[in-house]
C-alpha positions as MATLAB code, in Angstrom:
seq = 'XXXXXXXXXXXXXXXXXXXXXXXXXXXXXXXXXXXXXXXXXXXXXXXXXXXXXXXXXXXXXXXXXXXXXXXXXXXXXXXXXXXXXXXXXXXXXXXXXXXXXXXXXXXXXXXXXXXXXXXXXXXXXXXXXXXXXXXXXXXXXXXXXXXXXXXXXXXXXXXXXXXXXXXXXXXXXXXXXXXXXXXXXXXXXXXXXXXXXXXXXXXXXXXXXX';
ca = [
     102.545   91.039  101.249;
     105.339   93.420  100.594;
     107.786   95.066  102.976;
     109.291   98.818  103.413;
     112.948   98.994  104.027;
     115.103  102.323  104.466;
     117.483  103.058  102.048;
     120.016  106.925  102.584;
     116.695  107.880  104.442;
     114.042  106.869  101.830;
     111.649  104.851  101.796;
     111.392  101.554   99.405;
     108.892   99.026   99.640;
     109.301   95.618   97.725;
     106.606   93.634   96.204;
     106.722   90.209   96.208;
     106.701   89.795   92.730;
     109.791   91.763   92.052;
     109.783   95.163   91.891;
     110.561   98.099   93.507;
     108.624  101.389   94.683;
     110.313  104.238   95.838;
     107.433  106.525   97.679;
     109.039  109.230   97.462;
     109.757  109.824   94.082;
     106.159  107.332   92.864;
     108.638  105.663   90.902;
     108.550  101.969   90.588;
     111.652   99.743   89.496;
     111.484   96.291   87.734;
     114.490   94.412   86.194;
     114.894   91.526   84.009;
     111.230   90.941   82.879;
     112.917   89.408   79.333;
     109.689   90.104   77.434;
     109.548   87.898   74.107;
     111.585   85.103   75.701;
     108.512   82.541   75.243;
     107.727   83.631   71.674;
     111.869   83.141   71.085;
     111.837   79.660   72.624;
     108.417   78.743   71.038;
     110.061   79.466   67.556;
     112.849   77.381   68.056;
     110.529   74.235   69.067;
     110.316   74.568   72.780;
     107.379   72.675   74.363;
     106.201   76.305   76.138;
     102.419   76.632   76.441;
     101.056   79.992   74.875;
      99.235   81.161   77.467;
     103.101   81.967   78.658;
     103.261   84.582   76.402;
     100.495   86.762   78.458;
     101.937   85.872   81.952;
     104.412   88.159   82.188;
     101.781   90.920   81.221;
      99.492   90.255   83.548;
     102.006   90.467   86.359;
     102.948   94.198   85.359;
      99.489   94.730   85.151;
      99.072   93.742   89.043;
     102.124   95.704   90.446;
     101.391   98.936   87.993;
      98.268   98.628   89.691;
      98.956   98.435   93.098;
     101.135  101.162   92.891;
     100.225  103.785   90.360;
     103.540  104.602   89.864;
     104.353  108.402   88.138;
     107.452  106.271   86.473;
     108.687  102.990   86.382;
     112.297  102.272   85.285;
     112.924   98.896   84.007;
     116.405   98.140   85.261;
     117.622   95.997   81.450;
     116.401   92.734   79.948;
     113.115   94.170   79.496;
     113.089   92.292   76.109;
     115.118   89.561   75.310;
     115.945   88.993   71.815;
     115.235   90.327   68.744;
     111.898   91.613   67.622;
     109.203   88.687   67.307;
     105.304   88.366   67.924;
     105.748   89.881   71.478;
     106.251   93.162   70.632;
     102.761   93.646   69.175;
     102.008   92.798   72.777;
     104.615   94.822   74.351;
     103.009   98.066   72.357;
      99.528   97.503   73.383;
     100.721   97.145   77.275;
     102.831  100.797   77.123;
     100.115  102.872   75.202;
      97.536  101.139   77.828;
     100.331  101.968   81.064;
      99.582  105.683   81.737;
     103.129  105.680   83.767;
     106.189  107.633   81.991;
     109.150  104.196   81.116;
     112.577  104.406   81.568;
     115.077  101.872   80.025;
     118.262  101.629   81.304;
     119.883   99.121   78.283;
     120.590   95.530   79.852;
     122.887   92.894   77.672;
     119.800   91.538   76.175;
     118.178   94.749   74.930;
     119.377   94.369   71.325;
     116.332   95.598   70.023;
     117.034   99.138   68.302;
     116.826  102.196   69.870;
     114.219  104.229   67.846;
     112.275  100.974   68.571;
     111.532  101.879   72.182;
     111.618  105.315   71.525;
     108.839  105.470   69.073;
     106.914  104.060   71.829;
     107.614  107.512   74.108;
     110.471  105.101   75.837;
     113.802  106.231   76.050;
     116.780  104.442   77.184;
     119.905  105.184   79.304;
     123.031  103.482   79.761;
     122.465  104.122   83.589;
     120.813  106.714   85.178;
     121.962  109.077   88.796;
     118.707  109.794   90.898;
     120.031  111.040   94.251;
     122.625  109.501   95.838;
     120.930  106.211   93.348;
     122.319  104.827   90.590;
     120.488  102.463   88.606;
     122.285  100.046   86.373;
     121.732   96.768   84.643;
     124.803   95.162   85.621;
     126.096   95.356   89.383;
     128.130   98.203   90.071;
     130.398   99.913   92.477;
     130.735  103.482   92.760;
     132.045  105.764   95.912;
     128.910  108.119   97.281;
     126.096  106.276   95.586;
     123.929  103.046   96.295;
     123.315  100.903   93.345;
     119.844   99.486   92.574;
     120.375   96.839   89.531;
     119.329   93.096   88.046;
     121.512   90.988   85.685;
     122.041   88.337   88.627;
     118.359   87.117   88.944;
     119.689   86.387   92.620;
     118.236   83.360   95.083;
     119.062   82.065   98.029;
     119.053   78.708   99.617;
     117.615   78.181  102.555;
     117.423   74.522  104.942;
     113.717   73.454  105.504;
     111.996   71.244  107.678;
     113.261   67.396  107.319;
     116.592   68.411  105.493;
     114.761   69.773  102.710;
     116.641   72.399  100.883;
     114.662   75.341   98.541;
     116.423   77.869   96.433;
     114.348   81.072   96.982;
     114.288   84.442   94.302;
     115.430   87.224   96.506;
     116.643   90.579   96.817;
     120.015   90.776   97.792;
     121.035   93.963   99.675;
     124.762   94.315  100.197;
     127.174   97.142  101.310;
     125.929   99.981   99.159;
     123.707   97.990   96.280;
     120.697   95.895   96.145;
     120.053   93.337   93.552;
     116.189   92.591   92.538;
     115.375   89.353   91.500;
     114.032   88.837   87.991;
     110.626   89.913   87.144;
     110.173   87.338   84.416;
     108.218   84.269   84.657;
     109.926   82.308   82.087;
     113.785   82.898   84.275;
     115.955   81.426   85.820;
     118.225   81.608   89.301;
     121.950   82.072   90.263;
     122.132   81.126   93.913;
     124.254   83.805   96.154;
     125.926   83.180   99.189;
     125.077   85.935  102.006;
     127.957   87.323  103.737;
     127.634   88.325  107.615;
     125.973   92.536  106.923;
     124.280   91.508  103.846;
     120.398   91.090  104.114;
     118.254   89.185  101.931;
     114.375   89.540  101.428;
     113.177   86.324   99.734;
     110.276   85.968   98.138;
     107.856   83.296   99.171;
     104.022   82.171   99.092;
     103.063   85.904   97.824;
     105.397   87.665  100.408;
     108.444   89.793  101.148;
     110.394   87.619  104.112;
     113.709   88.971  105.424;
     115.959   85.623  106.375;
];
């Protein structure tokens, strides 16, 4: 289930497994996917099934999907190493995605540039929408909210019988908002909410504010 939240007077709604859609502007954000990760681990002599590999795929397939965005701007990380037997995947996925991709260059994009933009995809160092600016890395800038990954933020939260779960979120705090990582094969870094910051985590297939 997602959930809408107001952001400057537009309206974003947040999927549960990840991303970003901002109605107005049919444009759909996603951050840290870190495509080729499994295929970079599997080389090295990881114990990762294969059927990893397509996960990740099939996930952009659902929220593409369910929103039909016009764009979607993938917020760095979208690959994570060098070129390996993803990116035959990764090619097949954007000519079948009729949606115009953005890159806005995270830390692990070291692919080269002409790589992506072969594919139609071109890349930014950070891009101004608004009074939005989108970045891979948190950043603070006077007049503008900041939408941006790198963290792969989670939360955790007391359950029942003392039992403690750490939570993928997205982590909303004076003027930015941190989505969690789209990626399958990811990990976590655990954030501590202060008193005005709100936090949407994502549980059992849903958006739930805490």
């Amino acid at each position: 289930m997602t959930r809408i939240t107001q952001i400057i007077k537009k309206k974003f709604i947040l999927h549960p497994l990840g991303g970003i859609f901002w109605k107005e502007k049919s444009l759909l954000l996603i951050s840290d996917v870190h495509l080729g990760k499994v295929a970079h681990f599997r080389k090295f002599g990881a114990a990762v099934p294969q059927k990893a590999v397509h996960k990740n795929y099939l996930l952009l397939d659902e929220i593409v999907t369910h929103f039909n965005p016009f764009q979607i701007i993938f917020l760095g990380d979208l690959f994570h190493s060098s070129l390996n037997k993803e990116w035959a995947l990764f090619e097949n996925w954007v000519a079948k995605t009729p949606a115009e991709i953005i890159l806005i260059a995270g830390n692990h994009d070291i692919i080269a540039p002409h790589k992506f933009e072969e594919l139609g995809i071109p890349i930014f160092p950070e891009l101004v929408l608004d009074q939005f600016l989108l970045t891979h890395h948190p950043e603070k800038r006077k007049g503008l909210f900041n939408f941006c990954g790198h963290i792969h933020p989670a939360v955790r939260l007391q359950g029942f019988g003392r039992q403690k779960l750490k939570l993928p979120c997205f982590f909303k705090s004076d003027g930015q908002l941190i989505l969690p990582a789209f990626g399958e094969f990811t990990g976590t870094h655990v954030l501590q909410p202060q008193e005005k910051d709100e936090v949407f985590v994502i549980v059992e297939n849903e958006v739930v504010k805490v």
